[in-house]
C-alpha positions in Angstrom: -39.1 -13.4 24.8 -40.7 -14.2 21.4 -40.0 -13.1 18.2 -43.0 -12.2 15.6 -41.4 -14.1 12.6 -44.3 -12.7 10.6 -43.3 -9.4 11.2 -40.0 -9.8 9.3 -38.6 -8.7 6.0 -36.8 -10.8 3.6 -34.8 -9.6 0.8 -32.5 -11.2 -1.6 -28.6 -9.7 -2.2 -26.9 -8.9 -5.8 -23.2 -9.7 -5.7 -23.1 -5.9 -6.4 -24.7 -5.3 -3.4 -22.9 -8.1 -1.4 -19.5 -6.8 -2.1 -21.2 -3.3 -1.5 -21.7 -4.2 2.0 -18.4 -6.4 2.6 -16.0 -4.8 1.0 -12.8 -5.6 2.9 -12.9 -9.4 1.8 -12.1 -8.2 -1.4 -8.6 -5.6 0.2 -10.5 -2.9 0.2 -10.6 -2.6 4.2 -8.8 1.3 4.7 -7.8 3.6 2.3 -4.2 2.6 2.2 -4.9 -1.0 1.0 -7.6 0.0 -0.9 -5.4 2.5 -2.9 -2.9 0.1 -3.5 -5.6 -3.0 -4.2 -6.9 -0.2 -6.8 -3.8 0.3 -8.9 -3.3 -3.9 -8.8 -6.6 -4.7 -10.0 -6.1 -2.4 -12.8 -2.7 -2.9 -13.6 -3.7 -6.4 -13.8 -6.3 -6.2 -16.3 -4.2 -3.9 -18.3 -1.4 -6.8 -18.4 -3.8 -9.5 -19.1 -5.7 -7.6 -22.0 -1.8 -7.7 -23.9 0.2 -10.7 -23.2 -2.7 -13.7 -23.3 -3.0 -12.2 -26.7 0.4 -12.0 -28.0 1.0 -8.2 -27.4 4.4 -6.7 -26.0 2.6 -4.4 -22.5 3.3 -1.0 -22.6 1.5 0.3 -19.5 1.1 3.4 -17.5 0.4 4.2 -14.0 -0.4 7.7 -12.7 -1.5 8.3 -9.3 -2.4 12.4 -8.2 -3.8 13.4 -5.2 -6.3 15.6 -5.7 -7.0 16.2 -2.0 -4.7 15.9 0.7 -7.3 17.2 3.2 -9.7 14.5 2.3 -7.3 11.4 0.6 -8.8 11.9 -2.6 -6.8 10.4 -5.3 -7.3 9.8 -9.3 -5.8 6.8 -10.4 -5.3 6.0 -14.0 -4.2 3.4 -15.9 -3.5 2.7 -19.2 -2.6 -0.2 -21.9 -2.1 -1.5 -25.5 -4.0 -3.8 -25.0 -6.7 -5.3 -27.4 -9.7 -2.8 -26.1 -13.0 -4.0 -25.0 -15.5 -3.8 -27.7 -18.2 -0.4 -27.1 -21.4 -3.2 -26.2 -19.4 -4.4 -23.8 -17.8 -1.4 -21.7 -20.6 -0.8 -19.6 -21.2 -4.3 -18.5 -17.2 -4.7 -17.8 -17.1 -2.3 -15.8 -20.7 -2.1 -14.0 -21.8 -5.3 -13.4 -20.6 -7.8 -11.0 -18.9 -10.9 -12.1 -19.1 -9.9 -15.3 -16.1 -10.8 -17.9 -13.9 -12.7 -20.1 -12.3 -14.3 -17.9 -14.8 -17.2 -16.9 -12.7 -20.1 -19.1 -10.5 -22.7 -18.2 -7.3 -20.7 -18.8 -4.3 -19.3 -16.7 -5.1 -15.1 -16.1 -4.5 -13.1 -13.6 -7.9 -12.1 -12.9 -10.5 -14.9 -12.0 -13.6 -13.7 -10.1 -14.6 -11.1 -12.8 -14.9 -9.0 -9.4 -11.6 -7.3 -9.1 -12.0 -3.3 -11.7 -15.9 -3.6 -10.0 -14.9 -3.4 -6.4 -12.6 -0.7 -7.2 -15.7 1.0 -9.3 -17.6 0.4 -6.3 -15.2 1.7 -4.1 -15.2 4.6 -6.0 -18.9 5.1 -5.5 -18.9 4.7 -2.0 -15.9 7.0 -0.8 -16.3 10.1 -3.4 -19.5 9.3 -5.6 -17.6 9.5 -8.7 -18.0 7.3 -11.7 -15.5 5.1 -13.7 -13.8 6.5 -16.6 -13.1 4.3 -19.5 -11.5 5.0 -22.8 -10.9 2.3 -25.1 -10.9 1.0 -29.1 -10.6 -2.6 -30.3 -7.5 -3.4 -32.7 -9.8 -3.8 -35.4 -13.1 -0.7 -34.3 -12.5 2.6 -36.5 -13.4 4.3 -33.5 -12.3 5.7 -30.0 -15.1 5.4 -27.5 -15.6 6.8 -24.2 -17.8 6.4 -21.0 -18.4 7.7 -17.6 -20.0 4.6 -15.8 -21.4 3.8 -11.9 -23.2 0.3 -10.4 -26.8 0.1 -9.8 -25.8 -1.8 -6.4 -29.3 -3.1 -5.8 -29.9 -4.8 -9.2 -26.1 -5.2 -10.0 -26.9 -3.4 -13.7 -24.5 -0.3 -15.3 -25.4 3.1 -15.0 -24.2 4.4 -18.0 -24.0 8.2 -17.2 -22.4 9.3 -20.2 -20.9 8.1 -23.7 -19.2 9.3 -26.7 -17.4 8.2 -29.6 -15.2 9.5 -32.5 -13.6 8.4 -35.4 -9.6 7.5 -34.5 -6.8 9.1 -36.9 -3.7 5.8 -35.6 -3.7 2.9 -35.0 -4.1 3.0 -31.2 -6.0 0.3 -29.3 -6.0 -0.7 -25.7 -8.0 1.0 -22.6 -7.5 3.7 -20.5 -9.6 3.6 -17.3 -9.7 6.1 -14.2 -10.9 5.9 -11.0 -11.2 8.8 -8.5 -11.0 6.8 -4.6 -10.0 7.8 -1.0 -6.6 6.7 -0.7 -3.8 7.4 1.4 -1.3 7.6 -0.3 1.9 8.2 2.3 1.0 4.8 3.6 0.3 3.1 0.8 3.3 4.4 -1.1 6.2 1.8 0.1 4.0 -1.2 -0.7 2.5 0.3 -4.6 6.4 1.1 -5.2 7.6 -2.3 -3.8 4.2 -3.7 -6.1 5.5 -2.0 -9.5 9.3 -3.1 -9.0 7.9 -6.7 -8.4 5.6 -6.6 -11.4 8.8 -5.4 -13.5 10.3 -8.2 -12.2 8.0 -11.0 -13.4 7.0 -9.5 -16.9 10.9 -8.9 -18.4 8.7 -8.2 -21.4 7.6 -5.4 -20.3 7.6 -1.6 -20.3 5.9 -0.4 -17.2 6.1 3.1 -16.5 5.2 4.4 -12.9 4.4 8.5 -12.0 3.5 9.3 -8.3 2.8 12.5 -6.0 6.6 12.2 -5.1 7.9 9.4 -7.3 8.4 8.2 -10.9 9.8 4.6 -12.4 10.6 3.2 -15.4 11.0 -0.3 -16.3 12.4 -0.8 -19.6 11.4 -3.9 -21.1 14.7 -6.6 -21.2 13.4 -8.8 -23.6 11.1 -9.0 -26.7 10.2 -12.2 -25.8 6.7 -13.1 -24.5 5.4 -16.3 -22.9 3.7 -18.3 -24.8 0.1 -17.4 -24.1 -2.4 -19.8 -23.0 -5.2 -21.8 -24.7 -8.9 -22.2 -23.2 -8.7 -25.8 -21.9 -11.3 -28.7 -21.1 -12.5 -29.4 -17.6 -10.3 -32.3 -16.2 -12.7 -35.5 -15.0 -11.1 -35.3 -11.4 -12.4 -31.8 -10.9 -16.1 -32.2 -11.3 -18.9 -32.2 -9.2 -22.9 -33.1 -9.9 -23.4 -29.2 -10.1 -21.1 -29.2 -12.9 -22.3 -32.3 -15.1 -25.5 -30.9 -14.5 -24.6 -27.9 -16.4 -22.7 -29.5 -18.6 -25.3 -32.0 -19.8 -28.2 -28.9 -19.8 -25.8 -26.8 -22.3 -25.0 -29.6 -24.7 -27.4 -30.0 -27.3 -26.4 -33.5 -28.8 -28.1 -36.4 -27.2 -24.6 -38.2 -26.5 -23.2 -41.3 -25.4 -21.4 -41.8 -22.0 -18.5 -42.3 -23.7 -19.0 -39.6 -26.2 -19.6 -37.1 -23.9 -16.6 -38.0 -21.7 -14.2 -38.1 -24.8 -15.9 -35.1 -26.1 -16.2 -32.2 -23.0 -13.3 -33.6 -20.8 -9.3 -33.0 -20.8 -7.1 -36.5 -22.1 -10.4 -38.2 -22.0 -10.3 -40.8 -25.2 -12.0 -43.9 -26.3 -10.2 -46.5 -24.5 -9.8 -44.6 -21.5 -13.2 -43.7 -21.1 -14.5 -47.3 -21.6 -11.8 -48.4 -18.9 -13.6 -45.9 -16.6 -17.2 -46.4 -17.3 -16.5 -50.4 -16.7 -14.6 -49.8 -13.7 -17.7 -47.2 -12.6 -20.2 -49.7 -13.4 -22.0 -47.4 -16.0 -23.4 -48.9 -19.4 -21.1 -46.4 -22.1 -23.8 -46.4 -24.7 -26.0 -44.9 -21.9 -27.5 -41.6 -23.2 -26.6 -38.5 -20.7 -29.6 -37.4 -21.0 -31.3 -40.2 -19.0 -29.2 -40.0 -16.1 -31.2 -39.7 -13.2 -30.0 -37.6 -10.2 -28.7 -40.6 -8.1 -27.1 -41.8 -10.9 -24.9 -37.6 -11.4 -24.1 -37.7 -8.3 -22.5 -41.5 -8.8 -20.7 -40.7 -11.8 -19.2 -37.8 -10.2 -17.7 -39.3 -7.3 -16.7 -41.8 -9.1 -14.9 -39.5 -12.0 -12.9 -38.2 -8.2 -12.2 -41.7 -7.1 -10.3 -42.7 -10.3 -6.8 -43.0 -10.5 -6.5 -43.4 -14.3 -7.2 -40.5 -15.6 -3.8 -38.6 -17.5 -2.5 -35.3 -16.1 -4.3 -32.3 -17.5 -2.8 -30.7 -20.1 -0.4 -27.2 -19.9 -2.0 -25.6 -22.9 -4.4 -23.6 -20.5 -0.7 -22.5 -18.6 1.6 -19.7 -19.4 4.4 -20.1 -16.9 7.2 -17.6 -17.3 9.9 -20.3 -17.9 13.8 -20.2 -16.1 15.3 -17.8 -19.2 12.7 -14.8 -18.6 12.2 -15.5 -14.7 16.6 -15.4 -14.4 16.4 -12.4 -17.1 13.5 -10.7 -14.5 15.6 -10.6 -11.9 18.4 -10.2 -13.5 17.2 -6.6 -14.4 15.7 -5.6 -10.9 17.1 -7.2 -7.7 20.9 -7.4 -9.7 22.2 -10.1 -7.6 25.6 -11.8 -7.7 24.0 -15.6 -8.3 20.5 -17.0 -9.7 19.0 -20.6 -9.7 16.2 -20.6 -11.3 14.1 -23.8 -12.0 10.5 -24.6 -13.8 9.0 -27.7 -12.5 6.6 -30.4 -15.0 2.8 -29.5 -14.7 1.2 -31.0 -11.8 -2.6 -30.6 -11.0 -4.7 -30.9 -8.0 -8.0 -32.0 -8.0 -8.1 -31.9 -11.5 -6.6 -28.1 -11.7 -3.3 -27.5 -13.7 -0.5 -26.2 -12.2 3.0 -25.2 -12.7 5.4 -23.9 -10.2 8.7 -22.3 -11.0 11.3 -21.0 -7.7 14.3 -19.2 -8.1 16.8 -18.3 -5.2 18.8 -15.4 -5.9 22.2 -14.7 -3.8 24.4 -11.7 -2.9 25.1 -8.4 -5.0 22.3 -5.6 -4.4 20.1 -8.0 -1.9 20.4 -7.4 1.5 21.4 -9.2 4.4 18.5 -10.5 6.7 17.6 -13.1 9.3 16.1 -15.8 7.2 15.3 -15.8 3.6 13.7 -12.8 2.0 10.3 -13.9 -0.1 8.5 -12.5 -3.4 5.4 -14.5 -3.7 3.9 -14.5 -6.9 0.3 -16.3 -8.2 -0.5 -16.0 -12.2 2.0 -13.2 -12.5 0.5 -11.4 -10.0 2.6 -10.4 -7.0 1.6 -11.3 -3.8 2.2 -8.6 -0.9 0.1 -8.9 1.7 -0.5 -11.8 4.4 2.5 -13.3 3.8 2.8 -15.3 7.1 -1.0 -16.6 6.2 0.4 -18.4 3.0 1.7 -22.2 2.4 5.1 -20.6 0.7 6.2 -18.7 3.7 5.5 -21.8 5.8 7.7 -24.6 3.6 10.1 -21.6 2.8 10.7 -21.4 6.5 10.7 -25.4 7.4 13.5 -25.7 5.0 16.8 -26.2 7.1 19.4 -23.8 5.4 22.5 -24.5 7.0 22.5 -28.0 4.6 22.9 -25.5 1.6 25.7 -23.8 3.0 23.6 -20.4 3.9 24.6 -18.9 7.7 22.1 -16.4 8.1 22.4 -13.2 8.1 22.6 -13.9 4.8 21.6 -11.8 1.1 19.2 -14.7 0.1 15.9 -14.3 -1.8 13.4 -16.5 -2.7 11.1 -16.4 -5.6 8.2 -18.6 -6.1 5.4 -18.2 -8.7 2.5 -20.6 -9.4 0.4 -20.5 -12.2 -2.9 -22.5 -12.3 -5.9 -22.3 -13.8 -7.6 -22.1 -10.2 -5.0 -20.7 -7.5 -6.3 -22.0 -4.5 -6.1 -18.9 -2.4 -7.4 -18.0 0.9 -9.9 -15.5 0.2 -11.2 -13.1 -2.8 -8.3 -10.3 -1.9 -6.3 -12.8 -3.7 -3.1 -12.0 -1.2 -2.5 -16.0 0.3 -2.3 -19.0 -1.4 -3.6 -22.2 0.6 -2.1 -25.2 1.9 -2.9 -28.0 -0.7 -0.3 -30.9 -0.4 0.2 -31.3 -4.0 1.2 -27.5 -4.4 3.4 -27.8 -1.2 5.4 -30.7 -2.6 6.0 -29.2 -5.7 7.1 -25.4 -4.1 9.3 -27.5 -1.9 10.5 -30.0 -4.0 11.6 -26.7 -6.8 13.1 -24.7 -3.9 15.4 -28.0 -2.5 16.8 -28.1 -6.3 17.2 -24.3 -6.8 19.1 -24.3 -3.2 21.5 -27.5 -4.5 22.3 -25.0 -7.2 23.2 -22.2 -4.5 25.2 -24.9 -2.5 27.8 -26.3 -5.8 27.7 -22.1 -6.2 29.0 -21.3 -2.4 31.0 -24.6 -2.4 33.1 -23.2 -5.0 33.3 -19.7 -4.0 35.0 -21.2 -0.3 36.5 -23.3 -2.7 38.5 -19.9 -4.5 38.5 -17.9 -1.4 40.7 -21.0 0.3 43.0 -20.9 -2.4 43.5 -17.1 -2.5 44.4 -17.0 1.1 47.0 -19.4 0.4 47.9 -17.4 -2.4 48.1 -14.5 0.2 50.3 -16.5 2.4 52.9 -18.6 -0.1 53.5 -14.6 -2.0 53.9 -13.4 1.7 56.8 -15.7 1.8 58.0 -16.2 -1.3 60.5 -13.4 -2.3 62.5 -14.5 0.6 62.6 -18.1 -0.5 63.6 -16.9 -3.7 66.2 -14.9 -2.3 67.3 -17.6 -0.1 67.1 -19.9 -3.0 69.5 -17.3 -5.2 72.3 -16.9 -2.4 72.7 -21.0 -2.2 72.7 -21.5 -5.8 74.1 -18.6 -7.1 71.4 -18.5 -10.1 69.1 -15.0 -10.8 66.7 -14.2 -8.3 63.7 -13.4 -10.2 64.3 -16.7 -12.0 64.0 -18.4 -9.1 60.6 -16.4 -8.0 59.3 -16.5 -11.4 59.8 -20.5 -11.4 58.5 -20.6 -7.8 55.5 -18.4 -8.9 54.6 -21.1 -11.9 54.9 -24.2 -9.8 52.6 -22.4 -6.9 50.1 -21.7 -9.8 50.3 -25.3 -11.0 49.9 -26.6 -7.7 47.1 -24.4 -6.5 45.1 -25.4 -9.7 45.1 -29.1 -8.8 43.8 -28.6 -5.3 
């Protein structure tokens, strides 16, 4: 059988109408996750438009079904956040990979895909467009649009507009989304979502009103990490693709070494010459010469080189031990917390921080091996959990040298922030094995379970001494009494001198 090659069509795809066409690699696979993978990628932007700029979140969730017959549901969401400025609201939200988020800089958000897919989500299950309402902190104005995708050409559709003159001093963005959603499936995991959110953002007010449920997180603290700064690419994460770019954007006819010191992270004089010797490139060497054989060369060997400095945490916002302890302090109320915040690590070239906490006893639950809440950015992970490196050193860890007999009300909490989260696809639900992430996870959760060892150690510890508290007391008053009749002296004397030297002696054990 042949095949008339001449007779076929060829067409390219926009991202739009990639995504279009694939949309469960992005969560959006049934209306249950897709409800739910709604509300996150909104809420998400909503937190990220406050707190990388300073601002205290104040954000709303409403969920209605408008439909039960069908699983049509309105989802809205808003913020105080800074507002997206008017030119911009119809590319944000109707264009595909389309943002602010393209820097070198810890945010939740990092394919510029996440509000689009639920716009196009939108489009595909009911037809209707995205609403958006938002004002800058510094526009005179209120602005509103009713926006949909041109899938084929991956443009906005900008169906309607207005604006009017604003009487406060409101700013942020309100955006609404009208989806096929099931919401009595989705419900456990959006609720279980919003408590772990709380959790992670102490600084918070999140406020949460369902078909058949409403919650309210009041913030715990005023205090806000401190939010991050764009960084520099770090010389072990290039490729030629990237110095390519790189060199085409930069105008200056540089050095080698200029250009190194200039465009890369903890890249100064010295260093720089050190590298270019050991490289075998000539440093006065113009970057605009370099020949393609010669990219491709420097690249590898920027990889190779073990003399770089680690990058730099200023494009990091962890949430530090204070605020992580205070977070779940306020929402899982247990009866002990370790909490630790590791030094900034990278891999290839990415910065990374990790911070674990183990939380014990009170309100948790008792269960077969360690309950986990997964978080990435700030961003809580709910789905795939099995799929994810945490889960898997989480589970290798042999508990009984910590003291812990399962069942047992232990939690584990472990949050990364990078400015590239390695994870395992777009949906953004399972982080990937990369060894220098696993020995940082494991090396913070062996320090945190130390903590939870000294803490049970100590509590066997009191509960040895008041069972032989129980058991001297059991005995005593007859001692005393015994002790009385011989001597002839008072009997409560006697017990309360026996009672002090049991004391005494029960301290010093």
């Amino acid at each position: 059988m042949s095949v008339d090659l001449a007779r076929e069509t060829y067409r390219g795809l926009s991202p739009a109408e990639f995504f279009y066409r694939n949309k469960e690699i992005a969560g959006f696979s049934n209306p249950a996750r897709a409800l739910y993978q709604t509300i996150r990628e909104l809420v998400e932007n909503a937190l990220d438009a406050t707190e990388l700029h300073g601002i205290l979140p104040d954000i709303k969730i409403f969920v209605d079904v408008v439909d039960p017959g069908k699983n049509i549901v309105k989802v809205r969401v808003e913020d105080n956040g800074i507002g997206v400025p008017k030119e911009e609201v119809p590319k944000v939200f109707g264009m595909v990979f389309y943002g602010s988020k393209y820097k070198i800089r810890q945010s939740r958000g990092v394919f510029g895909l996440g509000v689009k897919m639920a716009v196009l989500y939108a489009q595909i299950t009911t037809g209707k467009p995205v609403y958006v309402k938002s004002s800058t902190i510094d526009s005179k104005e209120i602005y509103e649009f009713e926006v949909m995708i041109d899938v084929i050409n991956n443009r906005p559709i900008v169906l309607s507009h207005r604006s009017y003159r604003k009487d406060n001093q409101w700013h942020g963005t309100v955006v609404e989304l009208t989806i096929e959603g099931n919401w009595s499936y989705a419900k456990k995991r959006i609720e279980e979502y919003i408590k772990r959110t709380a959790l992670i953002t102490p600084y918070a007010n999140i406020y949460f009103k369902g078909p058949d449920i409403e919650l309210a997180f009041t913030r715990a603290t005023r205090r806000i990490p401190k939010p991050p700064r764009e960084g520099l690419p770090h010389p072990k994460g290039v490729d030629i693709e990237m110095l390519k770019q790189m060199i085409a954007m930069t105008e200056e006819n540089l050095s080698l070494r200029d250009f190194l010191i200039k465009y890369f992270d903890g890249v100064g004089k010295i260093s720089a010459e050190t590298f270019l010797k050991w490289a075998g490139f000539n440093p006065e060497q113009s970057i605009k010469t370099l020949t393609l054989e010669q990219l491709d060369e420097l690249a590898r060997k920027m990889r190779e080189y073990s003399g770089w400095k680690r990058p730099k945490d200023i494009s990091l916002s962890p949430l530090g031990e204070e605020l992580l302890r205070r977070g779940i302090e306020e929402v899982l109320k247990p009866e002990f917390i370790a909490t630790v915040t590791r030094k900034p690590s990278s891999y290839i070239g990415n910065p990374f921080v990790v911070e674990t906490a183990i939380a014990w006893g009170g309100k948790i639950p008792p269960s077969e091996k360690p309950i986990l809440y997964r978080f990435a950015n700030k961003i809580p992970l709910l789905y795939d959990e099995g799929a994810d490196v945490t889960r898997k050193i989480v589970d290798s860890i042999d508990w009984s040298v910590y003291k812990v007999k399962f069942p047992a009300p232990l939690l584990v909490v472990v949050h990364i922030c990078s400015t590239k989260i390695p994870f395992k696809g777009v949906g953004k639900e399972a982080i990937a094995e990369v060894p220098e992430l696993e020995e940082e996870i494991e090396a913070a959760l062996r320090e945190c379970a130390r903590k939870l060892r000294m803490y049970i150690t100590k509590k066997e510890k009191e509960l040895e001494l008041a069972l032989k508290r129980v058991t001297f007391m059991k005995y005593l008053p007859e001692v005393a009494s015994a002790l009385s009749y011989i001597t002839g002296k008072d009997r409560a004397h006697i017990e309360r001198n026996l009672i002090d030297i049991l004391e005494a002696k029960l301290r010093g054990s």
